[in-house]
N, C-alpha and C positions, 0 to 999 in steps of 0.2 A: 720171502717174508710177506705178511701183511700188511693191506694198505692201512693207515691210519684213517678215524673218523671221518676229519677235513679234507684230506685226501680225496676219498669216497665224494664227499659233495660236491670238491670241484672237479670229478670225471664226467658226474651223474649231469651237472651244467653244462658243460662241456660235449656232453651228449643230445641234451637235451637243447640248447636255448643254440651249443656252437659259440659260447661266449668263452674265454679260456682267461680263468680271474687270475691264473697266475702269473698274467702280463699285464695287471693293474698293478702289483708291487712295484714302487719304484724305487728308486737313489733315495736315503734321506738327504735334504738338504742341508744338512749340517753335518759337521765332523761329530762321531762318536766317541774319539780319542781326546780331546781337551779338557783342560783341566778345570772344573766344575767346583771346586772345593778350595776355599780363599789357600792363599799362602799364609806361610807363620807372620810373614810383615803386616799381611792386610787383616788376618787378624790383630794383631797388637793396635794398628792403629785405629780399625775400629772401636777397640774398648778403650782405647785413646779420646777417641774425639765424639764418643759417643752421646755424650749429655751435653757436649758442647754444640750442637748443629744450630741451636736456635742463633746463636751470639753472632753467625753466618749471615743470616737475614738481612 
């Protein structure tokens, strides 16, 4: 198969400079698997308390 574009640039670096960028990728630091998106309670409660934040103060 053929190599891909980005491929190509990091051999041609790799060749050239001796740098090898595909060991600058690292670990993200965070979890990619949690859950990002409110639950149905935290919804409800923010259209709950939503005009009420000031009365907080």
């Amino acid at each position: 198969m053929a190599n891909s574009g980005a491929k190509k640039k990091r051999l041609a670096k790799l060749r050239e400079e001796g740098k090898d960028m595909a060991l600058q990728r690292g670990e993200v630091p965070f979890s990619t698997h949690e859950r990002v998106t409110k639950t149905k309670q935290e919804t409800i409660d923010n259209m709950y308390k939503k005009y009420k934040k000031h009365f907080q103060e």
